[in-house]
C-alpha positions as CSV (number, residue, x, y, z in Angstrom):
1,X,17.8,-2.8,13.7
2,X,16.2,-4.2,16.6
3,X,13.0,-5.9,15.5
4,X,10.5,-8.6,16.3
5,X,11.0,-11.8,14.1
6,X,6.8,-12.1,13.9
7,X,5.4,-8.6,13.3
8,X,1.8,-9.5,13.8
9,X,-0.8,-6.8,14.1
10,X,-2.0,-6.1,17.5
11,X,-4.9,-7.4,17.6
12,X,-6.8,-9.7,20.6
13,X,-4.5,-7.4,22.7
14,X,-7.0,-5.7,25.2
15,X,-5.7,-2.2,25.1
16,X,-6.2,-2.5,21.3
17,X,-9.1,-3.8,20.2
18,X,-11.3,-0.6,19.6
19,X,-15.0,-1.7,20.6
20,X,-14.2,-4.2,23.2
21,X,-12.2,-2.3,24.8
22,X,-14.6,0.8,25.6
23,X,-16.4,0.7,29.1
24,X,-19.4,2.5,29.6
25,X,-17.8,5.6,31.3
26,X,-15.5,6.2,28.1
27,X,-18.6,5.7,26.1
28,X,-20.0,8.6,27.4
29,X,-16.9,10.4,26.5
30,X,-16.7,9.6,22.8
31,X,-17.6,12.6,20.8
32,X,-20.9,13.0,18.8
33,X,-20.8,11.7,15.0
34,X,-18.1,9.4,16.1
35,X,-18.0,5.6,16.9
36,X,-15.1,5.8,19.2
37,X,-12.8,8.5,21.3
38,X,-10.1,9.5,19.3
39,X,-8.0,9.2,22.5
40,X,-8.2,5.3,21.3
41,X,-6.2,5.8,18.0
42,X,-3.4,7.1,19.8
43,X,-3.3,4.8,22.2
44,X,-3.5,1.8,19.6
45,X,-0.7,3.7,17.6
46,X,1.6,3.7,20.7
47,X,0.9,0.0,21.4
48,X,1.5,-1.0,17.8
49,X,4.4,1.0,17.3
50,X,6.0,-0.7,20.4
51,X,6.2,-4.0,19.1
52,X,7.8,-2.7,15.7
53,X,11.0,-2.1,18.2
54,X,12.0,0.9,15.4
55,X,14.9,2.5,16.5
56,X,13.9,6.1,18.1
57,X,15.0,8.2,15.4
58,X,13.1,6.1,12.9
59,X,9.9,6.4,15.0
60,X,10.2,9.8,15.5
61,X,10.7,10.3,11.7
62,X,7.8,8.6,11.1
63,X,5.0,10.0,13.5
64,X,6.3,13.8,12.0
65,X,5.3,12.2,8.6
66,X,1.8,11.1,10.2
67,X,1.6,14.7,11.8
68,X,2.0,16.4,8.5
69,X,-1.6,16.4,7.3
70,X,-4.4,13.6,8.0
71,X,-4.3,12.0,4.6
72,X,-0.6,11.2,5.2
73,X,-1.8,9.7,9.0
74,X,-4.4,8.0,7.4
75,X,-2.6,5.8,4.9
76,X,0.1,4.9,7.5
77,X,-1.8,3.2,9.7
78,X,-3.8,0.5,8.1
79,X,-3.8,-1.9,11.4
80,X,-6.0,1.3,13.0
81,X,-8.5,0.9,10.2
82,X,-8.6,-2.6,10.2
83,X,-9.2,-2.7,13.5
84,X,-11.8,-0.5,13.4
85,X,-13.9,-2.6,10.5
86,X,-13.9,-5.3,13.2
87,X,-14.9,-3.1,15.7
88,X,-17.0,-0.2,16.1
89,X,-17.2,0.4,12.2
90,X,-18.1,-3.1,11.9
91,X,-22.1,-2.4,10.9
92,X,-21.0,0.6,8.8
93,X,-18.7,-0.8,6.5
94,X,-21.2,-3.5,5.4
95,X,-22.2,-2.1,2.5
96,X,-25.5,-4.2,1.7
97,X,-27.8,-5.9,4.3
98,X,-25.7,-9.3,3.0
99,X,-22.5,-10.7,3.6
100,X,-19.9,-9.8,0.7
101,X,-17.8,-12.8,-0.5
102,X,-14.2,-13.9,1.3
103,X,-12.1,-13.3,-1.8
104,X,-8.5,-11.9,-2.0
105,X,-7.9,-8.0,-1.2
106,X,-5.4,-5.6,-1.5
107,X,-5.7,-4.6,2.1
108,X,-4.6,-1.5,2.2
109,X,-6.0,0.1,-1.0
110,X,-5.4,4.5,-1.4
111,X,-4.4,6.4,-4.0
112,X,-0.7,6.4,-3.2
113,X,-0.9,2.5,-3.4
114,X,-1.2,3.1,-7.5
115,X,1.2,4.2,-9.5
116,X,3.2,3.6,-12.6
117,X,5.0,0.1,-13.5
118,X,6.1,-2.2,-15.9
119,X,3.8,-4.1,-17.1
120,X,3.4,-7.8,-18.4
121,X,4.3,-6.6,-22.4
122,X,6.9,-4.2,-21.4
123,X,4.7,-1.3,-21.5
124,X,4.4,0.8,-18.9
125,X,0.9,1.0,-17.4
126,X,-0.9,2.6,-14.0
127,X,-2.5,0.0,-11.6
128,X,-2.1,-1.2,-8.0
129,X,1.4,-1.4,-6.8
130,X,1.6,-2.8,-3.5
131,X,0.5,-6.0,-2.0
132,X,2.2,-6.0,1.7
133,X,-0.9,-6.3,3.1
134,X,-3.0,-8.1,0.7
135,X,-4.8,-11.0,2.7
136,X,-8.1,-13.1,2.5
137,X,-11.5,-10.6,3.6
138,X,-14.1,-8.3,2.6
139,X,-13.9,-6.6,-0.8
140,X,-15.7,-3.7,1.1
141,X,-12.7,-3.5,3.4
142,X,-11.0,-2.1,-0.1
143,X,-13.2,0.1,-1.2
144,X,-14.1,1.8,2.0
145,X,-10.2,2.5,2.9
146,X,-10.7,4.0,-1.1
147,X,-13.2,5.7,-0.6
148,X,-12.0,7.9,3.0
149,X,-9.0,8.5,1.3
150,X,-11.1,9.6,-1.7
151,X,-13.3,12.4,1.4
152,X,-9.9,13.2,3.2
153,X,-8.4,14.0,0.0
154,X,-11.4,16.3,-0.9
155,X,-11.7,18.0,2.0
156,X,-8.1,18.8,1.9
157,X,-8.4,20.4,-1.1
158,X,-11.3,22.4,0.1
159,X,-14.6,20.5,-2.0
160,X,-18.2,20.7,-0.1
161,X,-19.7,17.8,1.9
162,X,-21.7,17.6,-1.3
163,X,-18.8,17.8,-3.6
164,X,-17.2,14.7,-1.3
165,X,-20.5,12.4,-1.6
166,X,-20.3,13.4,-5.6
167,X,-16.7,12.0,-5.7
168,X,-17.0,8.8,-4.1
169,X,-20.7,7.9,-6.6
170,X,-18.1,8.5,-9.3
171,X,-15.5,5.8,-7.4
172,X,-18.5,3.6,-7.1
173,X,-20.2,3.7,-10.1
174,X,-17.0,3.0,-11.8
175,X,-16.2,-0.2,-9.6
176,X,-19.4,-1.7,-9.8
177,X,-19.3,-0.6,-13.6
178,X,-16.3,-2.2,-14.3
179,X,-17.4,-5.6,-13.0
180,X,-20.3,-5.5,-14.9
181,X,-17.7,-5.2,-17.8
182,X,-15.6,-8.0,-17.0
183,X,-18.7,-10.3,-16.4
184,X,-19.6,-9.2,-20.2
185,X,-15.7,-10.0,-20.7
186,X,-15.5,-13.5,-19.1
187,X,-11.9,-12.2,-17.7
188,X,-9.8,-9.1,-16.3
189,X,-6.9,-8.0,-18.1
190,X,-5.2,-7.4,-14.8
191,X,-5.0,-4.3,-12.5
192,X,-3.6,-1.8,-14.5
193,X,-4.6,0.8,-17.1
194,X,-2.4,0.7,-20.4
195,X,-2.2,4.9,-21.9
196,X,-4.9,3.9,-24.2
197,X,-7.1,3.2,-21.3
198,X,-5.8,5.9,-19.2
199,X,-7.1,9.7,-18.8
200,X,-5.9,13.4,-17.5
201,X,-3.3,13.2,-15.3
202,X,-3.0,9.2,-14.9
203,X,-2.4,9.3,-18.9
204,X,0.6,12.1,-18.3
205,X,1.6,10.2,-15.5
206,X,2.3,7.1,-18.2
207,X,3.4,9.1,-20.5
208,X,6.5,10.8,-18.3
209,X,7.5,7.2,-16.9
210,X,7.6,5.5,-20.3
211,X,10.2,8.0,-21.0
212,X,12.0,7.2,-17.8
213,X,15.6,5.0,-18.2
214,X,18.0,2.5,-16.5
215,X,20.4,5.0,-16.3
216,X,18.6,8.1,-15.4
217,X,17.5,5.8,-12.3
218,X,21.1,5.1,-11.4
219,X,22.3,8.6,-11.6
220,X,20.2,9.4,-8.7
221,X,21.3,6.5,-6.5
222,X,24.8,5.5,-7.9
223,X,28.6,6.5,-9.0
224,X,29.4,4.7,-12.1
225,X,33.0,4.9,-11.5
226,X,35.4,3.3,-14.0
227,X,38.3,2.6,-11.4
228,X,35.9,1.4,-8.8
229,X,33.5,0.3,-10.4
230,X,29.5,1.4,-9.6
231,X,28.8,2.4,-6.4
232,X,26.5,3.2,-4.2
233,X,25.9,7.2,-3.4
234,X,26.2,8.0,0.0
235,X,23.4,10.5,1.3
236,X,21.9,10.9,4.1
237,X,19.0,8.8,3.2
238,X,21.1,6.2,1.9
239,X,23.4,4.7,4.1
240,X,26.5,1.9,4.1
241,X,25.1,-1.7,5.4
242,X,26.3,-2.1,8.6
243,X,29.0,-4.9,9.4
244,X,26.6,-6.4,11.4
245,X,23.9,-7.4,8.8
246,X,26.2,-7.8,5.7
247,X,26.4,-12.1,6.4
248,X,22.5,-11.6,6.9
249,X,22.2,-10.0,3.9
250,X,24.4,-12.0,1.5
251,X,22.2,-15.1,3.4
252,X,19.3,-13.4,2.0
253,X,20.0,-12.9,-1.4
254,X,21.1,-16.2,-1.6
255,X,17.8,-17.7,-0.7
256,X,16.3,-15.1,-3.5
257,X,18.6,-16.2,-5.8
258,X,17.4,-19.5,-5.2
259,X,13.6,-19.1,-6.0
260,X,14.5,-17.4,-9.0
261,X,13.1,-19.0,-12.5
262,X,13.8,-18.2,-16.1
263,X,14.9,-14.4,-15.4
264,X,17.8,-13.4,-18.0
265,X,17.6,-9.7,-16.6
266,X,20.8,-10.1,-14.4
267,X,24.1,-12.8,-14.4
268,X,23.6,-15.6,-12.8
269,X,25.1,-15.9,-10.2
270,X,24.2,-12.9,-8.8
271,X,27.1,-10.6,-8.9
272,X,27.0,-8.0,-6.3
273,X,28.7,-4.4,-7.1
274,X,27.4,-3.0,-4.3
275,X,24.9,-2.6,-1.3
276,X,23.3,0.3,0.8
277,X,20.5,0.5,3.5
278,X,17.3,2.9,2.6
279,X,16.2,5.0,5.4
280,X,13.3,6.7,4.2
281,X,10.8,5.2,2.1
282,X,8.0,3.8,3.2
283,X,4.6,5.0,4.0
284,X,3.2,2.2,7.2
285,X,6.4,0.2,6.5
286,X,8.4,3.6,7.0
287,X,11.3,2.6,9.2
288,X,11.5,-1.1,8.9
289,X,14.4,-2.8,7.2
290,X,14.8,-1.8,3.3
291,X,18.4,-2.3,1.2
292,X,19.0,-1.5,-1.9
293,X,21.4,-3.9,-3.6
294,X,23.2,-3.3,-7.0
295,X,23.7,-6.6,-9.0
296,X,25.4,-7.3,-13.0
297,X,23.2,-7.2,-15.5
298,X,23.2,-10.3,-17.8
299,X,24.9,-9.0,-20.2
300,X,27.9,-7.2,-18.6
301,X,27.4,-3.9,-20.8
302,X,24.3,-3.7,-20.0
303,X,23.0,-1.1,-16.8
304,X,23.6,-2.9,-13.4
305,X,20.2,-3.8,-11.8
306,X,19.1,-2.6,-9.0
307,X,17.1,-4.4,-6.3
308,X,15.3,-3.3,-3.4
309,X,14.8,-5.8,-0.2
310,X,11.9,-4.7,2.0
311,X,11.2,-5.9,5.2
312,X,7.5,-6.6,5.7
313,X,4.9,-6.1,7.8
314,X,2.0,-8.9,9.2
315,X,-1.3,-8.3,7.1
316,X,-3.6,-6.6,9.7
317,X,-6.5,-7.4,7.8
318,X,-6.1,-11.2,8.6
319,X,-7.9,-12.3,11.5
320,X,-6.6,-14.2,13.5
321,X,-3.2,-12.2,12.8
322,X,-0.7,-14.6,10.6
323,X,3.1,-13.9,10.5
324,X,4.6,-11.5,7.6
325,X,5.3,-13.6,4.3
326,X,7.6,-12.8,1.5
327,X,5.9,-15.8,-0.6
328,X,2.2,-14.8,0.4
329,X,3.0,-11.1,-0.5
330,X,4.7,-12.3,-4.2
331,X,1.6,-15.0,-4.8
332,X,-0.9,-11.8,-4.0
333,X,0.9,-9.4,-6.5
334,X,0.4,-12.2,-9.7
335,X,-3.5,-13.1,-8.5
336,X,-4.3,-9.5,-7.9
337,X,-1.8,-7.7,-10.0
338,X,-2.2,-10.5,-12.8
339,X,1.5,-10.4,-13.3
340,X,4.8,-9.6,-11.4
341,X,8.2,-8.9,-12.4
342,X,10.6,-12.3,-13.0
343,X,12.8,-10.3,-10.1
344,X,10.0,-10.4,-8.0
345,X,10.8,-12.6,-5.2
346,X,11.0,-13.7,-1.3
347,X,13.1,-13.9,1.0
348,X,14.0,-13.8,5.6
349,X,16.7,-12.1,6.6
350,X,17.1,-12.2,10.8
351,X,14.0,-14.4,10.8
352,X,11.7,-11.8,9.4
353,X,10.2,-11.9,5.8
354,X,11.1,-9.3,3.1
355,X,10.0,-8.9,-0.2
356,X,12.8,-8.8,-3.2
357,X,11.6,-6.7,-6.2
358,X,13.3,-4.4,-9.0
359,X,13.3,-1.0,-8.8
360,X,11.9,-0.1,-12.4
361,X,13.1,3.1,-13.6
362,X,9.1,3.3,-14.9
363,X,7.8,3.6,-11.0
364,X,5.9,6.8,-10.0
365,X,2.5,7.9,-8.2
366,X,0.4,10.7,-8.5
367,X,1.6,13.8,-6.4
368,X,-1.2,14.6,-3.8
369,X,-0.9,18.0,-5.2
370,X,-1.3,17.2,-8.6
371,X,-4.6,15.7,-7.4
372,X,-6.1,19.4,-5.7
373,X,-9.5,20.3,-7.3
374,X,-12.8,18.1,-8.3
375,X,-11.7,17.8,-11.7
376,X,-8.8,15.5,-10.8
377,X,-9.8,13.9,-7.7
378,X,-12.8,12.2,-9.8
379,X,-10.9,11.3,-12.3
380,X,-8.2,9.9,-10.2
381,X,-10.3,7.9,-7.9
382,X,-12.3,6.6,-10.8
383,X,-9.9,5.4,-12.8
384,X,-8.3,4.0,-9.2
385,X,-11.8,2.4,-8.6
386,X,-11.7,0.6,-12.1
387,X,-8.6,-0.7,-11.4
388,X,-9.7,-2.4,-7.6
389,X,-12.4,-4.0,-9.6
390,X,-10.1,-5.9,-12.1
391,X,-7.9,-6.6,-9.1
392,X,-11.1,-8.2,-7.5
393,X,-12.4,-9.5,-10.4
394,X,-9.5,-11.3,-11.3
395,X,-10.8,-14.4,-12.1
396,X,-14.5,-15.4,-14.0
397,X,-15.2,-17.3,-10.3
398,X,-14.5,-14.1,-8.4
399,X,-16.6,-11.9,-10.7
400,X,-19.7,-14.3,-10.6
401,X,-19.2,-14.1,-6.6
402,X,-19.0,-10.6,-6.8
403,X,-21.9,-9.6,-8.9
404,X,-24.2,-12.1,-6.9
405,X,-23.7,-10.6,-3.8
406,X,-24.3,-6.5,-5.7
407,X,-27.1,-7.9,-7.7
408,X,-29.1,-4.6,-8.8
409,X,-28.3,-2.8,-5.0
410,X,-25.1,-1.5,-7.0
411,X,-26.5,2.4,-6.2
412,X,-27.6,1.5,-2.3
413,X,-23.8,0.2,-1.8
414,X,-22.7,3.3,-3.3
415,X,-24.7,5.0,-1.2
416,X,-23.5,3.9,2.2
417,X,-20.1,3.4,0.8
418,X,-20.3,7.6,0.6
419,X,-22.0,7.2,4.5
420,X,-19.0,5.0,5.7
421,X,-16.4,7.7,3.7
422,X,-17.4,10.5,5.3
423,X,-18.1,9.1,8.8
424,X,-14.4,7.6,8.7
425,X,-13.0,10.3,7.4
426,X,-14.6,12.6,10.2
427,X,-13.1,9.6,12.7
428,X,-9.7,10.1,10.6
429,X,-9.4,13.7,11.3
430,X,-10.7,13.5,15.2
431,X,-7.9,11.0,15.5
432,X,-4.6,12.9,13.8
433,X,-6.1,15.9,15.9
434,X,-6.0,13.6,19.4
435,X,-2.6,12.5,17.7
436,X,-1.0,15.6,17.0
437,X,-2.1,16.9,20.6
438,X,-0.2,14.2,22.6
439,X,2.9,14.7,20.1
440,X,5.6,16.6,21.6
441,X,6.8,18.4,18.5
442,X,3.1,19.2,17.6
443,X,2.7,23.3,17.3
């Protein structure tokens, strides 16, 4: 797989950076209610996909999952939002006539970033799963990507302009609500929701992955064959590593293996029964490198482990742009997260940086259409919002910055955070249109 070793985002680019990049001609051309033409998006999409290098039937996998419905665009192109809060959404995204404190964010925070997981007693619980692109910025740069996913998800399934304004007061009372409650607190219990905190279908959600096992994991993915020994399936998502990166790969585990400390889930030295590539998961990662790798278990009677390396991609959120880090991505998940898995780890294979975790048998997310009426939706996105606010709150510091810069405006941020949500999302769907349209297998 061809790729560059420094996936930055493409920003200071010319042809990329949204508002500088508008002359007054195309500002004439950029449709009312919008900030910017939507013929913009795809041409930053082009641009950034370019210097991914993904091979062509990778990228064209990809863009049909982006042309499936706008949700699905939306949260697979994060560097496009981003991009946009520096640009021509700059003034809209503030959500208070004050700056909002430089803390640690997720980055690229929508409802398909929670999910299910093991948490730090064993238990399983429902918080924020991925921190690829966590990186030093605005907390509002969280909740508004929350909240349009919150209005594109609503209009998808049909609610009113009213209905959509109604559902992100609910995400914001509950954010600014639960900071209020960890300032009572003095500290965050992490970002997560145990089943006793959890309701509707976030608390079935728990309840279905608790029961989930070691071995009813590997049955999907792997032969235990007595002869043989376990083995990789081979599908056609799941694919032999190729001769050429097997030394890479052994290189990389190595180095994990390295930075491990105090784990007794699998033997030491790793033992490696076998290896495969994954070829499609992934939502803005879809396409980059990603193995999974099937190691001995401490105890030799036990399930074999199973590890997933995934290739990274630059925060976009950083500005300036800073290289893709394993490390950074790990350190993230245990400020944010408050905890990560012993297996969770670093590593560079072919000079770029992939994160090493476990694939827990406990992982799920909500289907988007488990999530298709009011009901749901609000109850989704505020238990989602709850979450983000232990995430930012994640230390007493953070939570004293935080409530000093929301003071008693807590229901004006809400306010224009519902503004910003339905402007973007209105952006969002101009843009998938403009995408879809220059797409050659568009209908």
């Amino acid at each position: 797989m061809r790729l560059r070793p420094s996936l930055t985002p493409p920003a200071r680019d010319a042809r990329l950076r949204s508002a500088p990049a508008i002359s007054p001609s195309e500002r004439q051309r950029v449709p009312s209610g919008l900030q910017r033409a939507p013929e913009q998006a795809v041409n930053f999409i082009a641009s950034f996909e370019a210097r991914l290098d993904l091979p062509p039937e990778r990228l064209r996998e990809k863009e049909t999952l982006m042309r499936e419905n706008v949700s699905a665009f939306f949260r697979m192109m994060p560097a496009l939002f981003h991009d946009d809060l520096r640009g021509p959404y700059a003034s809209a995204s503030q959500l208070l006539d004050r700056p909002a404190p430089r803390i640690l964010v997720g980055g690229d925070t929508h409802i398909q970033n929670f999910g299910t997981l093991r948490g730090p007693d064993g238990s399983t619980v429902w918080g924020l799963n991925d921190f690829d692109q966590a990186g030093l910025g605005s907390p509002e740069a969280d909740l508004t990507r929350l909240a349009t996913s919150a209005v594109l998800m609503a209009r998808e399934a049909g609610l009113s302009a009213k209905e959509q304004t109604e559902l992100v007061s609910v995400l914001g009372k509950a954010y600014f609500g639960e900071l209020d409650r960890l300032a009572e607190k003095g500290s965050s219990p992490g970002a997560f929701l145990t089943k006793k905190e959890a309701q509707g279908k976030v608390d079935d959600l728990i309840g279905e992955a608790r029961d989930a096992s070691s071995e009813k994991l590997l049955e999907k993915y792997v032969r235990l064959d007595e002869k043989e020994g376990p083995h990789f399936r081979k599908t056609d998502t799941l694919r032999p590593v190729p001769s050429s990166v097997r030394k890479d790969l052994k290189a990389a585990l190595e180095t994990y293996e390295a930075g491990l400390r105090g784990t007794q889930a699998v033997a030491r030295p790793l033992k490696v029964l076998d290896q495969a590539q994954r070829l499609d998961a992934g939502g803005s990662s879809y396409g980059l490198g990603r193995y999974y790798v099937l190691v001995e278990a401490a105890r030799p009677k036990d399930p074999p482990v199973l590890l997933e390396l995934k290739e990274l991609l630059a925060p976009s959120i950083a500005e300036p742009p800073v290289p893709a880090n394993g490390s950074a991505a790990v350190d993230a998940q245990k400020q944010l997260g408050g905890f990560a898995s012993p297996l969770t780890g670093a590593t560079r294979m072919g000079g770029r940086a992939f994160l090493v975790r476990e694939v827990e048998p406990e992982k799920a997310k909500l289907a988007d259409d488990a999530l298709n009426g009011k009901k749901e939706l609000a109850s989704a996105f505020e238990q989602a919002a709850r979450v983000l606010a232990r995430a930012h709150g994640a230390t007493p510091q953070q939570v004293a910055l935080l409530e000093k810069w929301v003071g008693d405006d807590a229901q004006q941020a809400t306010r224009q955070l519902a503004t910003f949500a339905q402007s973007y999302a209105t952006q969002t769907q101009a843009d998938w249109q403009a995408f879809r349209a220059k797409s050659p297998e568009s209908p």
